[in-house]
N, C-alpha and C positions, 0 to 999 in steps of 0.2 A: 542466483546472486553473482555477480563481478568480483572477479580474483583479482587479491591483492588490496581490496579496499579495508578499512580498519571496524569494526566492529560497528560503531557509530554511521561509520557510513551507508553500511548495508544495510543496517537498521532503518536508516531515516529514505535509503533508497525501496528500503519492503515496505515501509508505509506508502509510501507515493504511490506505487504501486501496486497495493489492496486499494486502494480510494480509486486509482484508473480503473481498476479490475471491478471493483462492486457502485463504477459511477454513481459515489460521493453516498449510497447508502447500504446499509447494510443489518443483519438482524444480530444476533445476541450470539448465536451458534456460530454467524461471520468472524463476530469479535474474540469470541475463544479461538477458533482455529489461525486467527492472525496470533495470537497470544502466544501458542503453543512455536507457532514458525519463527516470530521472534528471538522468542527465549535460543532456540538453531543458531542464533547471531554471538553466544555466548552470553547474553546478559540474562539474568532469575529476574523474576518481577515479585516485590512483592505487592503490598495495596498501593504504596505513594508511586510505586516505579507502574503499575497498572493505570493509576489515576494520571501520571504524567503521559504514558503511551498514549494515552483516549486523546489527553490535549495535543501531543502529534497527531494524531486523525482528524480530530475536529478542526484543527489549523489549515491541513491540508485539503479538507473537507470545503472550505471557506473558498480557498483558493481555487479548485475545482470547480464551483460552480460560477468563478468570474473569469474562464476563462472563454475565450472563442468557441464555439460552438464543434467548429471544423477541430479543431486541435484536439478535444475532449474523445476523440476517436481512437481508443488503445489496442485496437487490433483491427485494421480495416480487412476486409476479406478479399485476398488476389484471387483473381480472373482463373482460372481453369485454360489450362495451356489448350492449344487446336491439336488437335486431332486429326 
């Protein structure tokens, strides 16, 4: 997570960020373990603050899959130095 950013921020920056990491799907045991790392952000969920979480996912979910294909690329893999 980036220091110094405000609670909000990291939050809405870890969403982004599960959706690059589980390219835009993910299963039920995903969405708990994003739950648990949120709440790390300081904020408690309860069911409305859960139900609004899922609509940051799915929002970002939406956007994910309209982006360029090349970009959608969250950790490409570097070359292996020579030897």
């Amino acid at each position: 997570m980036a220091v110094g950013k405000n609670p909000m921020e990291k939050l809405l920056a870890l969403a982004a960020e599960f959706v690059m990491k589980q390219q835009g799907t993910w299963a039920h045991e995903d969405w708990e373990s994003f739950v648990a790392a949120a709440e790390k952000t300081g904020y408690s969920f309860d069911d409305e603050g859960k139900r609004n979480l899922g609509n940051i996912l799915e929002a970002l979910k939406f956007f994910y899959f309209q982006m360029p294909a090349e970009v959608k690329v969250s950790n490409p893999k570097k070359k292996a130095a020579a030897r």
